[in-house]
C-alpha positions as CSV (number, residue, x, y, z in Angstrom):
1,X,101.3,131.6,131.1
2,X,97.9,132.0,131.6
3,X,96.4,128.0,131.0
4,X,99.2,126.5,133.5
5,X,98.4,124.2,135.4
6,X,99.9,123.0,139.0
7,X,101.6,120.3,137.1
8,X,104.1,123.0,134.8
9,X,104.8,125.3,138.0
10,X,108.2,125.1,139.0
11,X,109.5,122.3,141.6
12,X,109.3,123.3,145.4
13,X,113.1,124.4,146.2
14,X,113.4,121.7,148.5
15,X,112.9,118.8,145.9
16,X,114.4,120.5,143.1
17,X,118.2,119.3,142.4
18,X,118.1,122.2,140.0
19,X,117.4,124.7,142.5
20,X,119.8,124.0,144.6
21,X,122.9,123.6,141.6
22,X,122.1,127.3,141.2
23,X,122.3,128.5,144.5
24,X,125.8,126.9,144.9
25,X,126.8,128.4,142.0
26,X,125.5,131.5,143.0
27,X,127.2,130.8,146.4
28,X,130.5,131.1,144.5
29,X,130.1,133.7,142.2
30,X,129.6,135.9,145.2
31,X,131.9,134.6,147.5
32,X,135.1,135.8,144.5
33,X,132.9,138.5,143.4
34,X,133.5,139.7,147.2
35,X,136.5,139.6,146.8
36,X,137.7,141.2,143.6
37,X,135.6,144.1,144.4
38,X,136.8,144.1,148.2
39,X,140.2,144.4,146.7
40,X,138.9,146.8,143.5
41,X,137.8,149.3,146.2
42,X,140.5,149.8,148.3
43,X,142.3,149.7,144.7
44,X,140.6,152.8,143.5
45,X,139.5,154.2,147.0
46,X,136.2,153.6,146.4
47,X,133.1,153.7,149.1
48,X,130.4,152.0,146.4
49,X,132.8,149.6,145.3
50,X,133.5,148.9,148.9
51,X,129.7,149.1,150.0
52,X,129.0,146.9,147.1
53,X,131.3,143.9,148.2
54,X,129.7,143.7,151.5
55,X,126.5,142.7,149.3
56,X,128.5,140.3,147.9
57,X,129.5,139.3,151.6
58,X,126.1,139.0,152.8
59,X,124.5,137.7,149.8
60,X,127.1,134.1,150.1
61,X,126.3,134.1,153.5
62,X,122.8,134.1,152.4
63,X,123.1,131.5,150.0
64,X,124.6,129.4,152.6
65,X,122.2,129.6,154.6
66,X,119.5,128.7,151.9
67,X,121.3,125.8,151.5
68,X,121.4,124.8,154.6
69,X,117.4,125.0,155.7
70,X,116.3,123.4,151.7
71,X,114.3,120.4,153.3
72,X,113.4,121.9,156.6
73,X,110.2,123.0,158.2
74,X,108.4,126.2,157.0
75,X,108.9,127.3,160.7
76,X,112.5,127.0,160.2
77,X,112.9,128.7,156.9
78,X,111.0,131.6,158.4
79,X,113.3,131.8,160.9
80,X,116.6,131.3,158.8
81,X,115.0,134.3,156.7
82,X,114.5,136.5,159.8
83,X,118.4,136.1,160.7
84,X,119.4,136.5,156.9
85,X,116.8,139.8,156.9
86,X,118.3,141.4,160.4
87,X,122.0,140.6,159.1
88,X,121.4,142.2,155.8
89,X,119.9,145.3,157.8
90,X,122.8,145.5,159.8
91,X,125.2,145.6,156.3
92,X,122.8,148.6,155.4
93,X,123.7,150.4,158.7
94,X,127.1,149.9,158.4
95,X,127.5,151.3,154.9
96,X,125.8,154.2,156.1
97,X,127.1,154.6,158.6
98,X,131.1,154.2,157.1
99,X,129.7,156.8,154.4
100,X,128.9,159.5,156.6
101,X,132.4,158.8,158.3
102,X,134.1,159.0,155.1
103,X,132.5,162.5,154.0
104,X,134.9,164.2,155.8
105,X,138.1,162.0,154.9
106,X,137.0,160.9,150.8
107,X,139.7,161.3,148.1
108,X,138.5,161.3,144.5
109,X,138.6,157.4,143.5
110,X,140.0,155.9,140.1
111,X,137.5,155.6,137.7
112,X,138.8,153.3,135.6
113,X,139.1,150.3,138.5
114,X,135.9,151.7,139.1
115,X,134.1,150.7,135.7
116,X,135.8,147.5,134.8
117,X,135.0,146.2,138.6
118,X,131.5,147.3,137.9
119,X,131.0,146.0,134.8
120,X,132.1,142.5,136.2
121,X,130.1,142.6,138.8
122,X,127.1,143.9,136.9
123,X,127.7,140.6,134.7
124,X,127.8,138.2,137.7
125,X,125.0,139.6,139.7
126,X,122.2,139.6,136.3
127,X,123.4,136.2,135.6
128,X,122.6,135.0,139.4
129,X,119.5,136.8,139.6
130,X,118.4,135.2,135.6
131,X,119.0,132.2,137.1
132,X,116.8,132.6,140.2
133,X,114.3,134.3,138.3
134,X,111.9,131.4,138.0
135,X,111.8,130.6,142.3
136,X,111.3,135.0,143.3
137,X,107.6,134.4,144.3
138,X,108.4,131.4,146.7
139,X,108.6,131.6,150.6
140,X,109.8,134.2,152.6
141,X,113.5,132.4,152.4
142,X,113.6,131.9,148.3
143,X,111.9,135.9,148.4
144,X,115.0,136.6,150.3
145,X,117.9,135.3,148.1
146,X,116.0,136.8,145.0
147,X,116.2,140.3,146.9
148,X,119.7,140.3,146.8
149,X,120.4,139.6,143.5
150,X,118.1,141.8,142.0
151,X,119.1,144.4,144.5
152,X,123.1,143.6,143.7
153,X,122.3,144.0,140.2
154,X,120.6,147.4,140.6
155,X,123.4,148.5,143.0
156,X,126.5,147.7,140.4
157,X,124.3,149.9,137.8
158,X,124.7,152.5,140.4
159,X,128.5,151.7,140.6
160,X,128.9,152.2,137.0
161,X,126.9,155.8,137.5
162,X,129.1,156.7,140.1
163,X,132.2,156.0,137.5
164,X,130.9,158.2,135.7
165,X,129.6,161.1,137.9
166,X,133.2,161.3,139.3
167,X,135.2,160.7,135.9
168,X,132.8,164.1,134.7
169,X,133.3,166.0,137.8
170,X,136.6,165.1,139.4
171,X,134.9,165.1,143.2
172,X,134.1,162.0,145.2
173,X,130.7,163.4,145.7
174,X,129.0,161.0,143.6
175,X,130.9,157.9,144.9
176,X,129.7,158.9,148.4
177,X,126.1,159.2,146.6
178,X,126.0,156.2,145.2
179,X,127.2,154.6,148.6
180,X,124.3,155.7,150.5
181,X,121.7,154.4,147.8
182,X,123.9,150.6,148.2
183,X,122.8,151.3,152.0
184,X,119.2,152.3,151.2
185,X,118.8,149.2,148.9
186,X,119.7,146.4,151.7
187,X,117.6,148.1,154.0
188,X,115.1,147.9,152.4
189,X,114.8,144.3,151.3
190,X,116.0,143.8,155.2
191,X,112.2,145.4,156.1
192,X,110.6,143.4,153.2
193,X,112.1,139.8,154.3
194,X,111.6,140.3,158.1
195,X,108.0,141.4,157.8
196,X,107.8,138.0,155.7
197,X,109.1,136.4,157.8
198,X,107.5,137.6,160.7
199,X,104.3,137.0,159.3
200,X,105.0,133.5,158.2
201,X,106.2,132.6,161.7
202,X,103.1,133.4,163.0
203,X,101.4,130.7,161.5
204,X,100.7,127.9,163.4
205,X,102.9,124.8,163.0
């Protein structure tokens, strides 16, 4: 609210017990999130369901990492965000890359895995990225981990559209569709975090 004061902002990360209860919860969630829907795709032959649990993949590898530089130097969460931006970039290519593959092999997926997948995942990611809402303008590490959730959260809508777009039209074209948006999204936030990053390891110590 506007009359805050520096006393009511929110702890740093790095001294908040809260902070860091959340990120091993949210550690968790992703790690089974990854995979249920690892399993839900090849279950229903789905590429977004698929490209979606390599979020989930990335995102408890992210979490780790958090985890693991809460405390440090700024220098040093700078350059665990720089890793955790390249890595995500690299999960971007490779979606897009297994999506072009797969336009000339795809077989209509099964929607209904497809949906109730979705909609778990859809639940999981909102409450991770609710819970994280408070820390999303922090440094270029907490900017990070926010990224993915809201991203994840955006990208299981898009699963659920997919769902749909191939339940109305009995192709896999909008599965393949939707795949190349889940690609777009982590490449993205990959350019975002590393220009963060970048910036905030220019700094001088």
């Amino acid at each position: 609210m506007s009359g805050c004061c520096s006393s009511c902002e929110a702890p740093k990360p790095s001294t908040d017990p809260l902070f860091r209860r959340i990120v091993m919860l949210a550690l968790a969630v992703n790690a089974v999130m990854f995979g249920v829907e690892f399993a839900g795709g090849l279950w229903a032959r789905s590429l977004s369901l698929f490209a979606d649990s390599m979020d989930f993949l990335s995102d408890a590898v992210n979490y780790a990492v958090t985890l693991a530089v809460l405390g440090l130097s700024a220098r040093a969460k700078a350059r665990a965000a720089l890793f955790k931006g390249l890595s995500l970039g690299l999960v971007g290519l490779w979606v897009a890359g297994n999506t072009v593959w797969t336009l000339a092999h795809g077989t209509v997926p099964r929607t209904e895995i497809m949906g109730g997948v979705g909609l778990a995942a859809l639940a999981a990611n909102a409450g991770v990225a609710l819970a994280l809402y408070r820390w999303r303008h922090g440094d270029a590490n907490m900017e990070s981990i926010w990224l993915c959730s809201r991203n994840d959260a955006i990208g299981n809508l898009a699963v659920l559209a997919a769902a749909s777009g191939v339940w109305a039209s009995n192709t896999c074209w909008p599965d393949l569709a939707v795949a190349l948006v889940l690609a777009w999204l982590p490449l993205s936030a990959a350019a975002r975090i590393v220009a963060r990053a970048a910036r905030e390891l220019r700094v001088p110590a």
